[in-house]
C-alpha positions in Angstrom: 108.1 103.3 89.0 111.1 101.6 88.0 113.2 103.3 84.8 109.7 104.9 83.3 112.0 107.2 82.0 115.3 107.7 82.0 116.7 110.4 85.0 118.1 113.5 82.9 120.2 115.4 85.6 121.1 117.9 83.3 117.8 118.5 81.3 117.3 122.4 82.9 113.5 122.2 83.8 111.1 125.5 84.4 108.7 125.2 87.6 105.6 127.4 87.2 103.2 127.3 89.8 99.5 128.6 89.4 99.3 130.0 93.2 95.7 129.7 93.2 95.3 125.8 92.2 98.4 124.7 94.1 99.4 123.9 98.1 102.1 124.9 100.1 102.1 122.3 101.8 103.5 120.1 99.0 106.1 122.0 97.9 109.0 120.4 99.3 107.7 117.1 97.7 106.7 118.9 94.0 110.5 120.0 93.8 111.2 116.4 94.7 109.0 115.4 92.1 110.3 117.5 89.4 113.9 116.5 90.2 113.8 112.8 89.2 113.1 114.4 85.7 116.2 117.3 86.0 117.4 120.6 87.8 114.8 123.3 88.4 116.9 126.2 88.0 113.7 128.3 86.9 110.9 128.5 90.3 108.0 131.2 89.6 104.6 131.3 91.2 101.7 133.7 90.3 99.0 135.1 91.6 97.4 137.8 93.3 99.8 138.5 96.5 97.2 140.8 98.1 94.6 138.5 98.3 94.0 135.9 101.6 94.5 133.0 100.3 97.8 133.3 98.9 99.4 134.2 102.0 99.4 130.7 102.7 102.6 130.6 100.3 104.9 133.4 101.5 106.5 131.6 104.3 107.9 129.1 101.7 109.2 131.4 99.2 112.0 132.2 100.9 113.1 128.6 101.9 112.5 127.1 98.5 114.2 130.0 96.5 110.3 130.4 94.4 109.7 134.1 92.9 106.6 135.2 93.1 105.3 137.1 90.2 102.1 139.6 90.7 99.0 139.3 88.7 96.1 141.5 89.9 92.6 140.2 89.5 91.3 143.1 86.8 87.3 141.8 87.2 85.9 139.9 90.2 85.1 136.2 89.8 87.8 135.7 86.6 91.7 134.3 87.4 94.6 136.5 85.9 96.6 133.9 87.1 96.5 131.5 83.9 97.4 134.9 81.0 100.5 135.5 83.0 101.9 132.5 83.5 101.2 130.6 79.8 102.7 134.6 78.4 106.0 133.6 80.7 105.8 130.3 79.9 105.9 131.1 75.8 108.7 133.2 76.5 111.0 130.8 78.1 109.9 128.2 75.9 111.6 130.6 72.8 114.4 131.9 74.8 116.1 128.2 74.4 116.5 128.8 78.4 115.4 125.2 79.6 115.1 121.7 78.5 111.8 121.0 80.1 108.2 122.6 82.2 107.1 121.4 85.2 103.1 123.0 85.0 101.8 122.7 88.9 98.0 123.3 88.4 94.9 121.4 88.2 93.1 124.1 85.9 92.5 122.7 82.1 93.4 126.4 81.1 96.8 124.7 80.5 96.2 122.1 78.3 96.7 124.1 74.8 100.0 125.3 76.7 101.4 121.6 77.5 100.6 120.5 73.8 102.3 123.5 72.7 105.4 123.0 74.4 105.5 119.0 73.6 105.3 120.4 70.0 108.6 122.0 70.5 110.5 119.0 71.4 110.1 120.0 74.9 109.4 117.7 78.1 106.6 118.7 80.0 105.1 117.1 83.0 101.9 118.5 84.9 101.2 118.3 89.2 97.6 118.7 90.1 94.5 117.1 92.0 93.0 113.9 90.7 90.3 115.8 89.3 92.3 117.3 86.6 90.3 117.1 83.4 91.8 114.4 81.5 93.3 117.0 78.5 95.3 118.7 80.2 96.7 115.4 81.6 97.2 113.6 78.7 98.9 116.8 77.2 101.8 116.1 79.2 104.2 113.6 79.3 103.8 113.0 82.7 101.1 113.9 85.5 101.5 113.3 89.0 98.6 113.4 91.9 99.3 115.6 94.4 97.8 112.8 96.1 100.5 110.5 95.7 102.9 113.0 97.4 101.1 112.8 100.4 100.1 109.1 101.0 102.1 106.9 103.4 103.4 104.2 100.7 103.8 100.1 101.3 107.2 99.1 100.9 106.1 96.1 100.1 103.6 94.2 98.5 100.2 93.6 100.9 98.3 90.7 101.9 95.4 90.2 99.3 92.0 91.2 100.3 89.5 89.0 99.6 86.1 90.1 99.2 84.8 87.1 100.8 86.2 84.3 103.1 87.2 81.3 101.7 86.0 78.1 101.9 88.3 75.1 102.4 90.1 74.0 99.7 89.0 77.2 97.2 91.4 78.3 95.1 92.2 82.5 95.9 90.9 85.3 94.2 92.2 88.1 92.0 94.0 90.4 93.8 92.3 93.5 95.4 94.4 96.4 96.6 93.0 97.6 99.8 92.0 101.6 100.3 91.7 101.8 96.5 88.9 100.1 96.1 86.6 103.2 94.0 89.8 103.4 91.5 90.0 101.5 88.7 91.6 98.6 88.3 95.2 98.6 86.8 95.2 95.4 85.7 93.9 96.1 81.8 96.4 98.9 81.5 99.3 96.4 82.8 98.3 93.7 80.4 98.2 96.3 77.4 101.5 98.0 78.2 102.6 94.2 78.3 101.5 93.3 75.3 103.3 96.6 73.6 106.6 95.3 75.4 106.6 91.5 75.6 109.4 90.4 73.5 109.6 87.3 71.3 110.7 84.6 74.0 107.2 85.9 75.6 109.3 88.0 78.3 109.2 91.9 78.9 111.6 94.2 80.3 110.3 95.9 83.1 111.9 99.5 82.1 110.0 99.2 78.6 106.8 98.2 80.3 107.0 101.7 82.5 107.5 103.7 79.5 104.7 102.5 77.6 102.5 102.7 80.7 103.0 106.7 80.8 102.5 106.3 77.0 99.3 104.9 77.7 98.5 107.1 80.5 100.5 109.9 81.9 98.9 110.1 84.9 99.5 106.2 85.7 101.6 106.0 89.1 102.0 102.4 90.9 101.6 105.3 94.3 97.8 105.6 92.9 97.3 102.4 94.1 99.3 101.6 97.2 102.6 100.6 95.9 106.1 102.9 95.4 107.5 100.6 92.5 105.8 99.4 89.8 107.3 96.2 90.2 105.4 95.9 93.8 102.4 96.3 92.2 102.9 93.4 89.9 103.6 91.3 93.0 100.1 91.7 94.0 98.5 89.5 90.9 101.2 86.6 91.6 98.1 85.0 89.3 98.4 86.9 86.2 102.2 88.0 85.8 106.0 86.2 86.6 108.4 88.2 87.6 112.3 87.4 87.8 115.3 89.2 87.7 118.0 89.3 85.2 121.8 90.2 85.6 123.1 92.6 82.7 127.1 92.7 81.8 128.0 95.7 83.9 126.5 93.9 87.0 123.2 95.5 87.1 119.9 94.0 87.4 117.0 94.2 85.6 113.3 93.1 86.4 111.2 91.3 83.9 108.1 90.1 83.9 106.0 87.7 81.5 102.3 86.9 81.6 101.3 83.7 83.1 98.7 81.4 80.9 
């Protein structure tokens, strides 16, 4: 998403990984992640080492400079896991150490932790599976799908799929993003986070439209649906929104995009 919010290189930002709702796998793109929104200089992962399914983990922690901290299960059936991490968590929050938390977990344990930390001041963004209850997501400031870190993107904006052929002369239909087809459609949340930055000559700036889209939703992520930029998923209702480009002072560019009638 383009300029959702601004890149802070030096906000210091705390990684904590709950080992037993989180994949290896991903790691290299969760540190990616976490890096658009500052410098993890803080990489911790709990859970219970002597357990099967976290050795899944332990050929990464060397390459990716993560500690692991130990939390022994103390009854059978219950997760240690969360206790230790939201305890660490407090205490780097009070130590003044970083700037922002990166919480990688899809357990709702979290949620009273994320609003706790937002009421500090503090950025705090959230990794986990789609099936995150919605709290904890919408206790962060921003939530990412592990999902959309392991999609192959479109660069650029597909061929509409209609659900039906055309008949000659018919006008197209609304735009239907293919292999998306059980999420729900964007299109009210891109008209709402239009109408909170639409400007008075009816125009709004792209940048302003992203921020209110995670204000909206934290979880929202043009990757959800197909697209890497936010801007290519406007392309693909060419019906409903206008799109142009505007050159600023210092020579940049901006996109912005106004509702068609």
């Amino acid at each position: 998403m383009e300029q959702e919010q601004p890149v802070t290189r030096t906000r210091r930002m705390a990684m904590l990984i709950d080992g037993d709702n989180a994949q290896p796998s991903l790691i290299s793109n969760m540190l990616a992640e976490t890096g658009k929104y500052g410098m993890v200089i803080i990489r911790r992962i709990y859970g219970d080492w002597t357990t099967a399914n976290m050795s899944g983990w332990k050929d990464v922690l060397q390459t990716y400079a993560i500690q692991p901290i130990q939390q022994f299960r103390y009854t059978i059936g219950k997760n240690a896991t969360d206790s230790a991490m939201i305890i660490d968590a407090m205490d780097i929050l009070y130590e003044d150490r970083v700037d922002g938390f990166c919480l990688v977990s899809s357990d709702s344990d979290y949620t009273r932790l994320a609003t706790r930390i937002r009421e500090k001041g503090i950025f705090v963004m959230g990794i986990g599976k789609q099936t995150t209850p919605r709290a904890f997501v919408n206790a962060c400031d921003v939530f990412v799908f592990t999902e959309n870190l392991q999609k192959n993107l479109h660069k650029e904006p597909r061929p509409v799929k209609e659900k039906e052929p055309r008949r000659k002369g018919e006008k197209p239909g609304k735009p239907v993003v293919e292999e998306n087809e059980n999420l729900n459609d964007p299109l009210p949340l891109l008209k709402q986070a239009y109408d909170l930055a639409v400007q008075d000559d009816g125009w709004a700036f792209l940048g302003v439209m992203g921020t209110q889209l995670r204000q909206l939703d934290p979880s929202f992520d043009p990757r959800t649906y197909g697209y890497r930029q936010l801007s290519l998923l406007m392309q693909a209702y060419p019906d409903v929104f206008e799109l142009e480009m505007g050159k600023k002072g210092d020579g940049t560019f901006n996109v912005y995009v106004r509702l068609k009638e």
